[in-house]
C-alpha positions, 0 to 999 in steps of 0.5 A, spaced: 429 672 722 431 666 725 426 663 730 428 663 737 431 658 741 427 659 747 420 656 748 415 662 750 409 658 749 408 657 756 401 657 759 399 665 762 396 662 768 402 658 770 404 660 778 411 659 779 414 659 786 421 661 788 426 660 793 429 665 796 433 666 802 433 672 806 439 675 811 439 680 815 445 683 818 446 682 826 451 686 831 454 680 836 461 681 839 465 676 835 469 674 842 463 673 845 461 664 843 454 663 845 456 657 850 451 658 854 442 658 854 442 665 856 446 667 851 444 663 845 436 666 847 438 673 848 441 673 841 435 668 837 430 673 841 433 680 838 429 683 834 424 678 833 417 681 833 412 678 837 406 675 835 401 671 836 403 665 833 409 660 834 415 661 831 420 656 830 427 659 829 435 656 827 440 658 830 447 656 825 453 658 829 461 656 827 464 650 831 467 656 836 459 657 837 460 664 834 453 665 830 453 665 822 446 666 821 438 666 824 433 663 820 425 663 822 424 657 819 416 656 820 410 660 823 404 657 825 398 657 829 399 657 837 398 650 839 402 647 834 408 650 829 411 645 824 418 643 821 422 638 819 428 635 820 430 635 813 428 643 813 432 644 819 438 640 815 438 643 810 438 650 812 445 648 816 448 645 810 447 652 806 449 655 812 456 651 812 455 650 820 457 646 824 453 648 831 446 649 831 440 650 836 433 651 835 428 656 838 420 654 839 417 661 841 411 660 846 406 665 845 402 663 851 402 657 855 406 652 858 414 653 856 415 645 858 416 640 851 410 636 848 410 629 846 412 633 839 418 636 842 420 630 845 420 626 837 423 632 834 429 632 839 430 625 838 430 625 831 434 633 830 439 629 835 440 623 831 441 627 824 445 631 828 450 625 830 450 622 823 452 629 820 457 630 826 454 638 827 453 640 834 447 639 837 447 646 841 440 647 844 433 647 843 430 651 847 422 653 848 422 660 850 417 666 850 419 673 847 418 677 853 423 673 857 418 671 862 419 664 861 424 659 858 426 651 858 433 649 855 433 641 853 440 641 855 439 644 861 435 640 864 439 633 861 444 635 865 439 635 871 436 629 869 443 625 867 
């Protein structure tokens, strides 16, 4: 009997962790781009449930803004949700993107950006020239439809 090849002397009480990606398939008119913030949050919001918690959700589209995927990719408290720059990238690199807007769901509260909305706007929007991906939107939104902001709304506004 030949020995084997393969270790198996691990530890039993070793903790792997696994990275997975999940997909869920969603209908959307493939005439219709998500060209404007209506659009864009109506497609983000549907089938999000509603917790109270803030999300932060990708929205990877085709350069024709055609949506690719949608990937919630943080959960966090109600006053604070967190991601990085590089988790956001990553996601638009594995999605082959090459247009993307973000969503921070607002449970309750105030829908105008924090100082850290203001920080990770600058930063998405410098990684995003230096990648050359389309920066859509970021949009901070609650799920009722009750409220909502749009960044490049109120850029053009105020530009």
């Amino acid at each position: 009997m030949s020995p084997d090849p393969v270790r198996r002397d691990f530890a039993p009480n070793m903790i792997i962790n696994e990275a997975r990606l999940e997909f869920q398939s969603v209908w959307f008119q493939a005439e219709d781009p998500l060209n404007t913030t209506k659009r864009m949050l109506k497609y983000l919001v549907a089938g999000v449930p509603e917790i109270e918690q803030e999300m932060f959700w990708l929205l990877a589209m085709n350069p024709k803004r055609r949506p690719i995927c949608r990937q919630r990719l943080a959960c966090g408290p109600v006053v604070a949700v967190q991601v990085s720059v590089e988790k956001i990238f990553l996601s638009i690199a594995l999605a082959e993107a090459k247009s993307f807007a973000c969503l921070r769901t607002q449970p309750q509260g105030s829908v105008q950006p924090t100082l850290a909305d203001g920080r990770l706007i600058f930063r998405i929007r410098e990684m995003a020239r230096l990648y050359q991906v389309d920066f859509a939107d970021y949009l901070i939104a609650r799920l009722d439809g009750s409220d909502c902001y749009s960044w490049r709304e109120n850029d053009r506004r105020a530009g």
